[in-house]
SEKOL-755904 format. One record per residue (C-alpha): residue number from 1; z, y, x. Coordinates in steps of 0.02 Angstrom, whole numbers, plus 50000, padded with zeros to 5 digits. Last residue first. Example, Ala and Ser with C-alpha at 12.3 -4.5 7.8 and 13.67 -1.06 7.14 Angstrom:
% residues 2
> 2;50357;49947;50684
> 1;50390;49775;50615
% end
This chain:
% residues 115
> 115;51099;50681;47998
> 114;51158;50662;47830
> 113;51128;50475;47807
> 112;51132;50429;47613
> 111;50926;50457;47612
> 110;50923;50323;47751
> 109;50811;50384;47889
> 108;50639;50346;47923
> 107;50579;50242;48061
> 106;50467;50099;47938
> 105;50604;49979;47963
> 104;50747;50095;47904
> 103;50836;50199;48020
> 102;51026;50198;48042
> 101;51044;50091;48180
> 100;50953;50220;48259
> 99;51055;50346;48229
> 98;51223;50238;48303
> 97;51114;50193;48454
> 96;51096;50393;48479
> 95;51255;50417;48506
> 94;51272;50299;48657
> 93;51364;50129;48629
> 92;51508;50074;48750
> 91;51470;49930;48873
> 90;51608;49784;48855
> 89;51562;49718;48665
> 88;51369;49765;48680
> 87;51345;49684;48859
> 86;51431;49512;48827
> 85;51357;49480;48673
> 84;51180;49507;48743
> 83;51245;49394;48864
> 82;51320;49270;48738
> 81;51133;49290;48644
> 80;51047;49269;48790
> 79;51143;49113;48846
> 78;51112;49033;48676
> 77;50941;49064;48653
> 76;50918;48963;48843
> 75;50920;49074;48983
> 74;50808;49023;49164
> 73;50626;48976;49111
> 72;50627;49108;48961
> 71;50717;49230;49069
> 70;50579;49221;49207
> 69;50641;49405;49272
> 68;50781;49464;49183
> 67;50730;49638;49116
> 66;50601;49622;49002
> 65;50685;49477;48921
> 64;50862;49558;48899
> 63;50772;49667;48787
> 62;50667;49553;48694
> 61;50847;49489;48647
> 60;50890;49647;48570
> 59;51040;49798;48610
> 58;51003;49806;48798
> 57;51146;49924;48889
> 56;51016;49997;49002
> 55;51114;50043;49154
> 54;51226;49921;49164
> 53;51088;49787;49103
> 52;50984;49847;49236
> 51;51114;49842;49373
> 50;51140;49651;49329
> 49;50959;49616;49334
> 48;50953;49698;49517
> 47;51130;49598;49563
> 46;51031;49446;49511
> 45;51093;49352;49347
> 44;51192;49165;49306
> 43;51311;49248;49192
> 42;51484;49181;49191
> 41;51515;49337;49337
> 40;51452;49455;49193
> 39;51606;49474;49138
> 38;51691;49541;49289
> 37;51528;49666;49303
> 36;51564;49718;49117
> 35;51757;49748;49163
> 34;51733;49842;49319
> 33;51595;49941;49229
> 32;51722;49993;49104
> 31;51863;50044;49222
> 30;51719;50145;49326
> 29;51682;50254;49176
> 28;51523;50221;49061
> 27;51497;50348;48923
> 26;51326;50428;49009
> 25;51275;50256;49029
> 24;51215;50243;48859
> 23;51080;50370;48900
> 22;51008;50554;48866
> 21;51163;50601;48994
> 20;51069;50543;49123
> 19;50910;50618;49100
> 18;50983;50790;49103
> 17;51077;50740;49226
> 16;50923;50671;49332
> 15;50844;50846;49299
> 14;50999;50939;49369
> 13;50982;50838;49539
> 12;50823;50894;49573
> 11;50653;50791;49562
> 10;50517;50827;49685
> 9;50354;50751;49657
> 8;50202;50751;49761
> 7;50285;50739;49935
> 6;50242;50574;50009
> 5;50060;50608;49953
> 4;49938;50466;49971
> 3;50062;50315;50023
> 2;49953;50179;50077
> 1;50000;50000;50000
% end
């Protein structure tokens, strides 16, 4: 691979924040990623799939299967769904998981949903 333009895009510190705080991770403290990496140690994952998890917080099985690599191969139905488990009872829930939840099928929101 030949790098073209080592310099083509800078990104500041203030734009990652902003990105940041757009994400479930935004709620994470250190006690709470001690506990999900403890309970992870049943899991049979990489560090990298581990980290993507953390920082993800997957809410569906197709999920988990874009980000564990050969996960049909390695997880049975079961193991995703006690690692899917896993991740939504230790990793806290952004706000806007909570709006989406609320959304019918088609995207729109429920008429008794005020925001």
């Amino acid at each position: 691979m030949e790098v073209k333009d080592a310099n083509s895009a800078l990104l500041s510190n203030y734009e990652t924040l902003k990105y940041i705080s757009k994400t479930p991770c935004r709620h994470q403290t250190p006690e709470i990623v001690r506990e999900f990496l403890t309970a992870m140690k049943s899991h049979k994952l990489t560090k990298a799939e581990k980290l993507q998890l953390l920082n993800h917080r997957p809410m569906t099985a197709v999920e988990i299967q874009l980000m564990v690599e050969e996960s049909e191969e390695r997880l049975t139905e079961e193991q995703i769904e006690a690692l899917l488990h896993t991740v939504t009872s230790v990793l806290p829930a952004g706000p806007d998981t909570e709006h989406k939840t609320n959304t019918n099928y088609d995207g729109t929101m429920d008429e008794e949903d005020p925001a």
